[in-house]
mmCIF file of the N, C-alpha and C atoms, coordinates in Angstrom:
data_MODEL
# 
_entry.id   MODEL 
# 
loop_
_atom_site.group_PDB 
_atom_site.id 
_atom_site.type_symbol 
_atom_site.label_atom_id 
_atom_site.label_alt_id 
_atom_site.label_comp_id 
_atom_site.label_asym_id 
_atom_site.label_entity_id 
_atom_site.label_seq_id 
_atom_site.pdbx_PDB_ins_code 
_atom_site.Cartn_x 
_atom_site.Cartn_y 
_atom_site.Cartn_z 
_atom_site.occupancy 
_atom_site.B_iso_or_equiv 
_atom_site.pdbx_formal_charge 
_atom_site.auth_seq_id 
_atom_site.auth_comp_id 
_atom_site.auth_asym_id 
_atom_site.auth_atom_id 
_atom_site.pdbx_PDB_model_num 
ATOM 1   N N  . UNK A 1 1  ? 5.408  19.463  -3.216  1.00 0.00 ? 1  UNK A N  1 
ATOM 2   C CA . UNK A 1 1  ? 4.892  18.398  -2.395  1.00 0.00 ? 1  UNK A CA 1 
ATOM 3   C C  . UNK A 1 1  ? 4.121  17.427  -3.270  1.00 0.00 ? 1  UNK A C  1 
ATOM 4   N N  . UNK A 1 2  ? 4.813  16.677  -3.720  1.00 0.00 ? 2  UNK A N  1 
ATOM 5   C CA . UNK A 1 2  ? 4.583  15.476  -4.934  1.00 0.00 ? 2  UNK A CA 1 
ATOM 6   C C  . UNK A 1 2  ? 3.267  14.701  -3.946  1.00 0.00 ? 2  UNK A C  1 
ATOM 7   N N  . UNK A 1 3  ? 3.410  14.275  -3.036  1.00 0.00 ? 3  UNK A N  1 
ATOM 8   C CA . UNK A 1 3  ? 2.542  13.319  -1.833  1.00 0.00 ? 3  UNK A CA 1 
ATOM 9   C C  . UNK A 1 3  ? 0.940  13.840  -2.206  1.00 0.00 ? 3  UNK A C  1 
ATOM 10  N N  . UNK A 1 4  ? 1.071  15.247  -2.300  1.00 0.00 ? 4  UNK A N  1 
ATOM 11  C CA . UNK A 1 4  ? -0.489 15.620  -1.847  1.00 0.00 ? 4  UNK A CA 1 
ATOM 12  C C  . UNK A 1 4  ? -1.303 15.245  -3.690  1.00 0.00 ? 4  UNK A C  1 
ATOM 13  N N  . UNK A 1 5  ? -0.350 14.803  -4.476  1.00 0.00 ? 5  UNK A N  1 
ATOM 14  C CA . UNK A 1 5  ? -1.287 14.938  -5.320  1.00 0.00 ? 5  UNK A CA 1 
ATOM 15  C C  . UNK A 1 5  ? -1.248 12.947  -6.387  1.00 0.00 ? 5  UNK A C  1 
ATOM 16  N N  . UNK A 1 6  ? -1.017 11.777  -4.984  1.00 0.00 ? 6  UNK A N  1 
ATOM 17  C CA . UNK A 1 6  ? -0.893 10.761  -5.303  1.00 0.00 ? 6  UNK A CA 1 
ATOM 18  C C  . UNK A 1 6  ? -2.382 10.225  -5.346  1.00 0.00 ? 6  UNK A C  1 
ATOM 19  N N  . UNK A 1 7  ? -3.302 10.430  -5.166  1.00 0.00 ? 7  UNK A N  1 
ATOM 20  C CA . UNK A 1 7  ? -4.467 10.123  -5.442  1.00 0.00 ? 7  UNK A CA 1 
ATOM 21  C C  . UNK A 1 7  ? -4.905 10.402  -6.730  1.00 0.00 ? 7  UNK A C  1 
ATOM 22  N N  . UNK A 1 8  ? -4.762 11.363  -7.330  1.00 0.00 ? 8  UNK A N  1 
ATOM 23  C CA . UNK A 1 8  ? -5.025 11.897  -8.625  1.00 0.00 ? 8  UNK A CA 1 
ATOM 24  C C  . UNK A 1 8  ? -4.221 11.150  -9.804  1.00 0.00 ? 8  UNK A C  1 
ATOM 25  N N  . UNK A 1 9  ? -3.066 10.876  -9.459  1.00 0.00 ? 9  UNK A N  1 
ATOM 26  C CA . UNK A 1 9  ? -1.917 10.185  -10.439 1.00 0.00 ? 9  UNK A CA 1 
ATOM 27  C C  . UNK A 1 9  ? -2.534 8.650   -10.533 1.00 0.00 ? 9  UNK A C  1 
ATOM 28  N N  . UNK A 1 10 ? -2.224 8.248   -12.069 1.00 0.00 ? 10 UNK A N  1 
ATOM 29  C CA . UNK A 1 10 ? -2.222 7.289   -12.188 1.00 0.00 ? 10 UNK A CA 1 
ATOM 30  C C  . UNK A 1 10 ? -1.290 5.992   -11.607 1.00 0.00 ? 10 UNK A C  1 
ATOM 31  N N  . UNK A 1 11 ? -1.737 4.853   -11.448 1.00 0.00 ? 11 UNK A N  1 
ATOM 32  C CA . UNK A 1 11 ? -1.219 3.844   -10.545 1.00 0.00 ? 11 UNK A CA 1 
ATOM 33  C C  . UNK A 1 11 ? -0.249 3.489   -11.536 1.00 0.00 ? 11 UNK A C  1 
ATOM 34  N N  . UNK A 1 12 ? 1.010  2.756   -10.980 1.00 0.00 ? 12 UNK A N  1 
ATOM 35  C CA . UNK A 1 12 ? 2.177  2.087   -11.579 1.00 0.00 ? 12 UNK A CA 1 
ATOM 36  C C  . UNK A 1 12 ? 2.263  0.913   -11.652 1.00 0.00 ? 12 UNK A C  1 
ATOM 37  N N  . UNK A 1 13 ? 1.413  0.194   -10.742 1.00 0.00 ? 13 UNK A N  1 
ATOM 38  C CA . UNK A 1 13 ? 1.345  -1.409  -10.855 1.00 0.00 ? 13 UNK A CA 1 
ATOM 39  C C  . UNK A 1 13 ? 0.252  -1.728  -9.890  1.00 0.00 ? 13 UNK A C  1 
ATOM 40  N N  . UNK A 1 14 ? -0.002 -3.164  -9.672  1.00 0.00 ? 14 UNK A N  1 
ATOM 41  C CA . UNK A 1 14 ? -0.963 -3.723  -8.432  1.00 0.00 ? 14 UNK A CA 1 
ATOM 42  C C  . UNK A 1 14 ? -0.163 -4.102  -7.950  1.00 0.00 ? 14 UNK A C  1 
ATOM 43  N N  . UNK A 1 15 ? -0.345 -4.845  -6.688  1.00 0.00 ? 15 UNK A N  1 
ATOM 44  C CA . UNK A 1 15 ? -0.136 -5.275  -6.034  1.00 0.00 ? 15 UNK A CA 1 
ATOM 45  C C  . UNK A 1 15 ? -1.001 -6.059  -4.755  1.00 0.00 ? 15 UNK A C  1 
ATOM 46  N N  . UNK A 1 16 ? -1.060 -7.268  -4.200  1.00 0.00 ? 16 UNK A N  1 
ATOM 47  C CA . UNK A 1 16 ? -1.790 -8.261  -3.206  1.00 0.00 ? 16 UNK A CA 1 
ATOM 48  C C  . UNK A 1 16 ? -1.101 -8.494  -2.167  1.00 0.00 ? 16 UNK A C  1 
ATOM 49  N N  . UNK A 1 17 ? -1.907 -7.576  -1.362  1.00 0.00 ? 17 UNK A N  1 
ATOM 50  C CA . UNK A 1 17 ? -1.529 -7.993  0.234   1.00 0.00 ? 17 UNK A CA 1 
ATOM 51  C C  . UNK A 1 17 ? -1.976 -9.405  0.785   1.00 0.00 ? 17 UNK A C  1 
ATOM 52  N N  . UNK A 1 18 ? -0.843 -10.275 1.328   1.00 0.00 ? 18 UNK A N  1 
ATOM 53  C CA . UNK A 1 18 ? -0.538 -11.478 1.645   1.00 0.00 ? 18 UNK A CA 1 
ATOM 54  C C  . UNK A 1 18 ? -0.482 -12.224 2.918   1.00 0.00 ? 18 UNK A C  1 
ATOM 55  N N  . UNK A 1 19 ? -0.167 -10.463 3.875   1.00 0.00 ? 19 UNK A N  1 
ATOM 56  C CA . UNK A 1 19 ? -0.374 -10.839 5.181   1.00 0.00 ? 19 UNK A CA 1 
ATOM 57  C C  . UNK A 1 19 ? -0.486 -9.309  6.043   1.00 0.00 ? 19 UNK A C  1 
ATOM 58  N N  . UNK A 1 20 ? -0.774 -9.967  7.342   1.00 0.00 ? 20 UNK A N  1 
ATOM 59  C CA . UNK A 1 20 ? -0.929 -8.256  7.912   1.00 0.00 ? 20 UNK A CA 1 
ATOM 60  C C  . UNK A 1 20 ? -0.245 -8.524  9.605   1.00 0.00 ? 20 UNK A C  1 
ATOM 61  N N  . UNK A 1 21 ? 0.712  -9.530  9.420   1.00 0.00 ? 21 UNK A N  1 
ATOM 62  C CA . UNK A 1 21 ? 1.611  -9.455  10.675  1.00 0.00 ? 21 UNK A CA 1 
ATOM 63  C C  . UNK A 1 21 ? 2.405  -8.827  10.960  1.00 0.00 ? 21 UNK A C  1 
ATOM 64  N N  . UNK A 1 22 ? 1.836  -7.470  11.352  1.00 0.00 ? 22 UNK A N  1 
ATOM 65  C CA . UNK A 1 22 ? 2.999  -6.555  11.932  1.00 0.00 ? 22 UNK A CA 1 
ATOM 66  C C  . UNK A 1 22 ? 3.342  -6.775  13.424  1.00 0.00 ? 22 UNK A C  1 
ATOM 67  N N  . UNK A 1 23 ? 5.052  -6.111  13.116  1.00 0.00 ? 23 UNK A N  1 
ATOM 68  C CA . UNK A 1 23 ? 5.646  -6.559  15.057  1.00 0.00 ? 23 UNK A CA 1 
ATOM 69  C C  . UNK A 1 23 ? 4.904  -5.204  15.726  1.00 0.00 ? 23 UNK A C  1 
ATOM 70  N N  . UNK A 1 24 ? 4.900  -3.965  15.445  1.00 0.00 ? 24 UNK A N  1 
ATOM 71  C CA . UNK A 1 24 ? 4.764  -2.631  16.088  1.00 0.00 ? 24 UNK A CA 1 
ATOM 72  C C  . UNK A 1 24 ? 3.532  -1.932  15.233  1.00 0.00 ? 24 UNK A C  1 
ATOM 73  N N  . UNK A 1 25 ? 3.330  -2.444  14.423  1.00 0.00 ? 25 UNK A N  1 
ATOM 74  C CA . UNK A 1 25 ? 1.678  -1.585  14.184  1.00 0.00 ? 25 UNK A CA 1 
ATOM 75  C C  . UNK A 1 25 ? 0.391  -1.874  13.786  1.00 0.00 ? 25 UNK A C  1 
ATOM 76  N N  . UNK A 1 26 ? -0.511 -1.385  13.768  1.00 0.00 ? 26 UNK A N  1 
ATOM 77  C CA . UNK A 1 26 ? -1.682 -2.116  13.677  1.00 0.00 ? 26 UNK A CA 1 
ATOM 78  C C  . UNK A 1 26 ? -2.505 -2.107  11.640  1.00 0.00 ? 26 UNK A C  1 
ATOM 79  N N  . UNK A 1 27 ? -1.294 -2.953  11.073  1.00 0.00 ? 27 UNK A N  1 
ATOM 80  C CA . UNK A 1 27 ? -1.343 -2.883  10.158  1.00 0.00 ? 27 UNK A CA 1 
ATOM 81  C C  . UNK A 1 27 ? -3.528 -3.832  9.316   1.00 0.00 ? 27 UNK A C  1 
ATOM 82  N N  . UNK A 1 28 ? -3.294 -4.646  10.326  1.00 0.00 ? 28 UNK A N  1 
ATOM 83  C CA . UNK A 1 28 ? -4.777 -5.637  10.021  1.00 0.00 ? 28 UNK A CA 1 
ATOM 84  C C  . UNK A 1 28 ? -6.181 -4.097  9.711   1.00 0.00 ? 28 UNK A C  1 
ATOM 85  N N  . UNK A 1 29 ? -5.858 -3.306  10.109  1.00 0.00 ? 29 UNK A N  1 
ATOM 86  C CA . UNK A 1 29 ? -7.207 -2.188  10.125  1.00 0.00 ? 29 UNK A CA 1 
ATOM 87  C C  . UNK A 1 29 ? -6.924 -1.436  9.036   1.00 0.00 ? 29 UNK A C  1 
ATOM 88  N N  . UNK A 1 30 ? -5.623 -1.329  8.186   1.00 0.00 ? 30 UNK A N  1 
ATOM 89  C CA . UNK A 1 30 ? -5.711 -0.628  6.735   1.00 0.00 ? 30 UNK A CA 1 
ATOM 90  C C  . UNK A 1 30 ? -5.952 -1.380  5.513   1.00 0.00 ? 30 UNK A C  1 
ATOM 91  N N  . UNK A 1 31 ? -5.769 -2.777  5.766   1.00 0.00 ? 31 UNK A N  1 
ATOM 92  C CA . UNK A 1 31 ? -4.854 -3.435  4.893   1.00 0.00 ? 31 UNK A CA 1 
ATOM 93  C C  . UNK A 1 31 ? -5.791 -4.573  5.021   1.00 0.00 ? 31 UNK A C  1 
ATOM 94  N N  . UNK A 1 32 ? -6.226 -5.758  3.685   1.00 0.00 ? 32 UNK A N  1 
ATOM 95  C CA . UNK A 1 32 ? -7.201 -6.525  3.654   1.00 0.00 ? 32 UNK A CA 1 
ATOM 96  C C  . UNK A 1 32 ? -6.776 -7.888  3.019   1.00 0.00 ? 32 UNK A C  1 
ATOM 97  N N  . UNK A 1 33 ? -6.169 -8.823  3.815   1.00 0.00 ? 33 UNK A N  1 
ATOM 98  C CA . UNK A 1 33 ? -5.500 -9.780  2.737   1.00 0.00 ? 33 UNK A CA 1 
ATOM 99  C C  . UNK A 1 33 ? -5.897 -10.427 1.510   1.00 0.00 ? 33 UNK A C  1 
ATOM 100 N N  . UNK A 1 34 ? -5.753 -10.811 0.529   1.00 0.00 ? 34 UNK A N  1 
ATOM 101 C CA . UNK A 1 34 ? -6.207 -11.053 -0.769  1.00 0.00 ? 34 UNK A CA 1 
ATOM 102 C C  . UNK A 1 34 ? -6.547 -10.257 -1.350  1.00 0.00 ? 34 UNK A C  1 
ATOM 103 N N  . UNK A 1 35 ? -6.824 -8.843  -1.090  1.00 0.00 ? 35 UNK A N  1 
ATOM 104 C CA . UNK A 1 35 ? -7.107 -7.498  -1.652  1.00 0.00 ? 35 UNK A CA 1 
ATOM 105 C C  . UNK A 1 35 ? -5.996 -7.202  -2.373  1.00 0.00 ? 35 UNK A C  1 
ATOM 106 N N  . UNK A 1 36 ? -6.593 -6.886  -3.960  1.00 0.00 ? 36 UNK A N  1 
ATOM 107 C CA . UNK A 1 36 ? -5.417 -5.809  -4.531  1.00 0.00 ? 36 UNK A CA 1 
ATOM 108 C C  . UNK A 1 36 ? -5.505 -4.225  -4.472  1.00 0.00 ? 36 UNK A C  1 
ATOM 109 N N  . UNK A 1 37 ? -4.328 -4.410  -4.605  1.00 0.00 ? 37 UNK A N  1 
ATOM 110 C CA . UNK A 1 37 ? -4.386 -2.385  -4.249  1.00 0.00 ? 37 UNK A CA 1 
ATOM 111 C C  . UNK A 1 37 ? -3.177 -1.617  -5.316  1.00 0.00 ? 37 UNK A C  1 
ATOM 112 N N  . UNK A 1 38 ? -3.991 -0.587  -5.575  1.00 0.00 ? 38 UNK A N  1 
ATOM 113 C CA . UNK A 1 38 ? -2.840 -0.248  -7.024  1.00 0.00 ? 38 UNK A CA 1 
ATOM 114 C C  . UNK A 1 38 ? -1.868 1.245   -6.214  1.00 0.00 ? 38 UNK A C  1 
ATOM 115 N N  . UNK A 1 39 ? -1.184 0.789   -6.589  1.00 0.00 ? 39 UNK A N  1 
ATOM 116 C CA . UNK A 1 39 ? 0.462  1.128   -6.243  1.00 0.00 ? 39 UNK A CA 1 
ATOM 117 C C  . UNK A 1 39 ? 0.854  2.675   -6.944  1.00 0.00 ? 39 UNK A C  1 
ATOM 118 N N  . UNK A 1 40 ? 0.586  3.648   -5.826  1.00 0.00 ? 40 UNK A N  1 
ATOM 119 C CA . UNK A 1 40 ? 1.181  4.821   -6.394  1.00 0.00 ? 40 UNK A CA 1 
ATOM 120 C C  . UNK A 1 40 ? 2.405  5.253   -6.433  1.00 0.00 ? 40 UNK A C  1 
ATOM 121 N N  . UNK A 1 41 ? 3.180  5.113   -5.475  1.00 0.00 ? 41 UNK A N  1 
ATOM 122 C CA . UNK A 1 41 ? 4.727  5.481   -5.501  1.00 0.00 ? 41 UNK A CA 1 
ATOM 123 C C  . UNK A 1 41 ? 5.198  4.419   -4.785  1.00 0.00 ? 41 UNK A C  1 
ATOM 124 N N  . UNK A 1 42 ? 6.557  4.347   -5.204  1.00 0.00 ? 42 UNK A N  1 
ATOM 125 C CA . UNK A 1 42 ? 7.399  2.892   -4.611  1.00 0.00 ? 42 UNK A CA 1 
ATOM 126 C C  . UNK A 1 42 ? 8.496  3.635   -4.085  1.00 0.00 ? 42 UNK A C  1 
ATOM 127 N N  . UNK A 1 43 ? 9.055  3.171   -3.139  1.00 0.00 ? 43 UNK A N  1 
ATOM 128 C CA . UNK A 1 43 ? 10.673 3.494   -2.875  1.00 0.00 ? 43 UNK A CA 1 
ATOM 129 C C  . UNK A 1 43 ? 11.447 1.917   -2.432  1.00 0.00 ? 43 UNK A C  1 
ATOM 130 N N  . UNK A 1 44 ? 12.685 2.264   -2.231  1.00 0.00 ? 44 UNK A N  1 
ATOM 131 C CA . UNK A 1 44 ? 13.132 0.888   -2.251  1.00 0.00 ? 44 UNK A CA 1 
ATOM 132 C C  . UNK A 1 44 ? 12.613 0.208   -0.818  1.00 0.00 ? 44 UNK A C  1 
ATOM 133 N N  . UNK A 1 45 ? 12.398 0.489   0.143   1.00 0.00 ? 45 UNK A N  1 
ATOM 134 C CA . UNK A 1 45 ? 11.381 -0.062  1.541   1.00 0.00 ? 45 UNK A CA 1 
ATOM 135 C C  . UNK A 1 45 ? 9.972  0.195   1.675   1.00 0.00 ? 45 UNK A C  1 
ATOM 136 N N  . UNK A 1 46 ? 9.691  1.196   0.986   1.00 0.00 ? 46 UNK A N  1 
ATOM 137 C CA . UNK A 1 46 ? 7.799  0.960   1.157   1.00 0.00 ? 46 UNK A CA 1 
ATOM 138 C C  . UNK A 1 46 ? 7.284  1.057   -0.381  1.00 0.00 ? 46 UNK A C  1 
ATOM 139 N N  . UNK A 1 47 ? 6.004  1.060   -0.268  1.00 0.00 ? 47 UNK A N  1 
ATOM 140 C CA . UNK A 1 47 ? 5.057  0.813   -1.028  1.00 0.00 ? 47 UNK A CA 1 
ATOM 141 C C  . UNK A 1 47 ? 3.951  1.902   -0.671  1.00 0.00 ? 47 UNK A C  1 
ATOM 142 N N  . UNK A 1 48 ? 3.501  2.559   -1.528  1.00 0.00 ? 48 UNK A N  1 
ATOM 143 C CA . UNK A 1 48 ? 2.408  3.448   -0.824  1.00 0.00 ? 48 UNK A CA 1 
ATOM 144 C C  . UNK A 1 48 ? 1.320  3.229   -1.878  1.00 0.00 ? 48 UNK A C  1 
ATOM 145 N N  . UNK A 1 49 ? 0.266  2.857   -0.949  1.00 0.00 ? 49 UNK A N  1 
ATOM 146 C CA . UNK A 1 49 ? -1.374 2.344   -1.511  1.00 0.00 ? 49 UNK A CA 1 
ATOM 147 C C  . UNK A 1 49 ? -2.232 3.161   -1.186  1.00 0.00 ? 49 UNK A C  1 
ATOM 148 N N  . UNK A 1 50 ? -3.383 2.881   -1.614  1.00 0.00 ? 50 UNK A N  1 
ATOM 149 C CA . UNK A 1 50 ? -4.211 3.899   -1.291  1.00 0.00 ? 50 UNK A CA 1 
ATOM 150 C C  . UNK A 1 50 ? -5.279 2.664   -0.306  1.00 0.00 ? 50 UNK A C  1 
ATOM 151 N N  . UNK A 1 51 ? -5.512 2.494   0.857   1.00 0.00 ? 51 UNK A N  1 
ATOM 152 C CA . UNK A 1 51 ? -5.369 1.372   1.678   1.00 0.00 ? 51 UNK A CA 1 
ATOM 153 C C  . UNK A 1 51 ? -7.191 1.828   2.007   1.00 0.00 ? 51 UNK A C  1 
ATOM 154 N N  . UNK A 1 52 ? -7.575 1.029   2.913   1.00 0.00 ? 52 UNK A N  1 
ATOM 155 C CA . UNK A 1 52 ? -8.632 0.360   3.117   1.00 0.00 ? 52 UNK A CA 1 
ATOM 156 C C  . UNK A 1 52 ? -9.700 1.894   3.872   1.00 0.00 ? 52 UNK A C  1 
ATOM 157 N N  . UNK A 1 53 ? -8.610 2.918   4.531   1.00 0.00 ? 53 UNK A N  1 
ATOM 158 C CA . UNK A 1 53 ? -9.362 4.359   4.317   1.00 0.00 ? 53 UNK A CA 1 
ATOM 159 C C  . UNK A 1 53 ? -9.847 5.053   3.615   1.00 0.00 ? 53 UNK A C  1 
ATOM 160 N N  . UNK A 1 54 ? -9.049 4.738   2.453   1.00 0.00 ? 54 UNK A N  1 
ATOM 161 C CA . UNK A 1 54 ? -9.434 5.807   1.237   1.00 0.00 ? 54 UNK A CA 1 
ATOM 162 C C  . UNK A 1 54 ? -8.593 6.782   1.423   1.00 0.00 ? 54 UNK A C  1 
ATOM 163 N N  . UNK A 1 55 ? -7.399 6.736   1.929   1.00 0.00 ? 55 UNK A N  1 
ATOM 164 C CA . UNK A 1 55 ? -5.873 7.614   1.833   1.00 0.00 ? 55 UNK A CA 1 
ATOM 165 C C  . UNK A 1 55 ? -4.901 7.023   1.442   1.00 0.00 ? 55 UNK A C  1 
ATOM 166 N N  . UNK A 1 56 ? -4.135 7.628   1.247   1.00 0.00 ? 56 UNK A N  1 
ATOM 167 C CA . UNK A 1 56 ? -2.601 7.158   0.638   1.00 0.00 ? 56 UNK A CA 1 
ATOM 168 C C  . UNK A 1 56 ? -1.805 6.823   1.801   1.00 0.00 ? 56 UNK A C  1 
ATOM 169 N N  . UNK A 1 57 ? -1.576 5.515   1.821   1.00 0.00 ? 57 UNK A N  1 
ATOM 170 C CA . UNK A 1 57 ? -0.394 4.734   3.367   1.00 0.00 ? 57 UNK A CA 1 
ATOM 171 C C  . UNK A 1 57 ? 0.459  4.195   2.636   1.00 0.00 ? 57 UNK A C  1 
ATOM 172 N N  . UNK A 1 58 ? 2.041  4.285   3.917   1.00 0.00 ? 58 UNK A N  1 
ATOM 173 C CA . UNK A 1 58 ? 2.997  3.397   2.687   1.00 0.00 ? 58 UNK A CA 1 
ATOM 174 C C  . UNK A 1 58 ? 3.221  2.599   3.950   1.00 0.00 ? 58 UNK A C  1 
ATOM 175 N N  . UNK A 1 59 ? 3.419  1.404   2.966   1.00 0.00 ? 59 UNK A N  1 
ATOM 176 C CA . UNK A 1 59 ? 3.606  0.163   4.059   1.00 0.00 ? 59 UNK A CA 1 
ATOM 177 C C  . UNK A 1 59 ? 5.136  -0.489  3.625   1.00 0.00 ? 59 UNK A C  1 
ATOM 178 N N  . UNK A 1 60 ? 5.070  -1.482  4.477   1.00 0.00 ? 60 UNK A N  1 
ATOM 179 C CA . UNK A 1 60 ? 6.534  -2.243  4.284   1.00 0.00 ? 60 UNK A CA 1 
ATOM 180 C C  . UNK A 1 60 ? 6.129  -3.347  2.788   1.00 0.00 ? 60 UNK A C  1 
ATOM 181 N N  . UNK A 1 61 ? 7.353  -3.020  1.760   1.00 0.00 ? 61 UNK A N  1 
ATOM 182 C CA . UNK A 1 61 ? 6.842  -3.909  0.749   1.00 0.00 ? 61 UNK A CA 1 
ATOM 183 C C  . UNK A 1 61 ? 6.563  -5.817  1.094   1.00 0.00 ? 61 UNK A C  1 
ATOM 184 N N  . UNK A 1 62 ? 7.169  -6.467  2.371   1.00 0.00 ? 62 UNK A N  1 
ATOM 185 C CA . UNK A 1 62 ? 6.659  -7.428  2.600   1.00 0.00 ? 62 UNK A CA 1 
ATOM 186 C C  . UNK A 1 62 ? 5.387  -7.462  3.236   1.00 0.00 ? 62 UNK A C  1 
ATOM 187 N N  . UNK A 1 63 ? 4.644  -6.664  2.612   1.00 0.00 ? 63 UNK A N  1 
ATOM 188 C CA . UNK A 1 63 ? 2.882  -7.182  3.134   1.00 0.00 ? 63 UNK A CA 1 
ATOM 189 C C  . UNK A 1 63 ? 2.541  -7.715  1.480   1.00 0.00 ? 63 UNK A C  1 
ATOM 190 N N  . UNK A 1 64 ? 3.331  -7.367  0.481   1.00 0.00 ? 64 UNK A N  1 
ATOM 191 C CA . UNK A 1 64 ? 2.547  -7.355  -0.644  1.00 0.00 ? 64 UNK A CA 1 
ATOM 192 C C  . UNK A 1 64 ? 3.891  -8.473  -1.736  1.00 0.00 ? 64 UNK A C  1 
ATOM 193 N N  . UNK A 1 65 ? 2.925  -9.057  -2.787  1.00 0.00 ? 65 UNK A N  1 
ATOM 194 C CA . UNK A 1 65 ? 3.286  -9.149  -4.259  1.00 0.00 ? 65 UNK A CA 1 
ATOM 195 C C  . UNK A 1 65 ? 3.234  -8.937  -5.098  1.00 0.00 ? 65 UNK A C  1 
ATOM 196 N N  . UNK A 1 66 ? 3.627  -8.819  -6.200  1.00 0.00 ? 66 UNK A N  1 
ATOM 197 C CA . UNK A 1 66 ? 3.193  -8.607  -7.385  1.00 0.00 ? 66 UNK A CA 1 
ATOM 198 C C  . UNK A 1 66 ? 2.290  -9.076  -7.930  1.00 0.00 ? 66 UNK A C  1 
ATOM 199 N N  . UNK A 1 67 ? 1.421  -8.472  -8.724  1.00 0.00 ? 67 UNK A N  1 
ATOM 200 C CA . UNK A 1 67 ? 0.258  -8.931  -9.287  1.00 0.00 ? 67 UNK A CA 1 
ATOM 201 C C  . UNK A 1 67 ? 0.977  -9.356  -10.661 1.00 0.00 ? 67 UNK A C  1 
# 
C-alpha cells in the first residue's frame, strides 16, 4: 500500500491551483487558489497533493499548473 506512505516521500514537482470550480464537489474547502502545493503522485487524470488538511487528496489535474 504505496498511498499510506505519500507523506513521507519526497515531492516530484509543484504545482498552482488556478481555480476551484467544481461541477459535483466541494473542491473550494481543500484547495486555495494561488497556493502551491507539491505533488506526490501523478496519474494520467489526477494529481494527488497534500491539500489544505494536511492529508494526501487527488484532484482533477485541471485545478492546477505547472510551476
Amino acid at each position: 500500500m504505496i498511498h499510506n506512505t505519500w507523506d513521507k516521500k519526497e515531492s516530484i514537482k509543484k504545482v498552482k491551483c488556478v481555480h476551484t470550480d467544481a461541477k459535483k464537489y466541494l473542491v473550494n474547502n481543500m484547495l486555495t487558489v494561488g497556493k502551491i502545493y507539491d505533488v506526490k503522485n501523478e496519474t494520467e487524470e489526477f494529481i494527488f497533493v497534500e491539500d489544505n488538511s494536511g492529508h494526501i487528496g487527488g484532484y482533477y489535474k485541471t485545478y492546477f499548473e505547472q510551476v
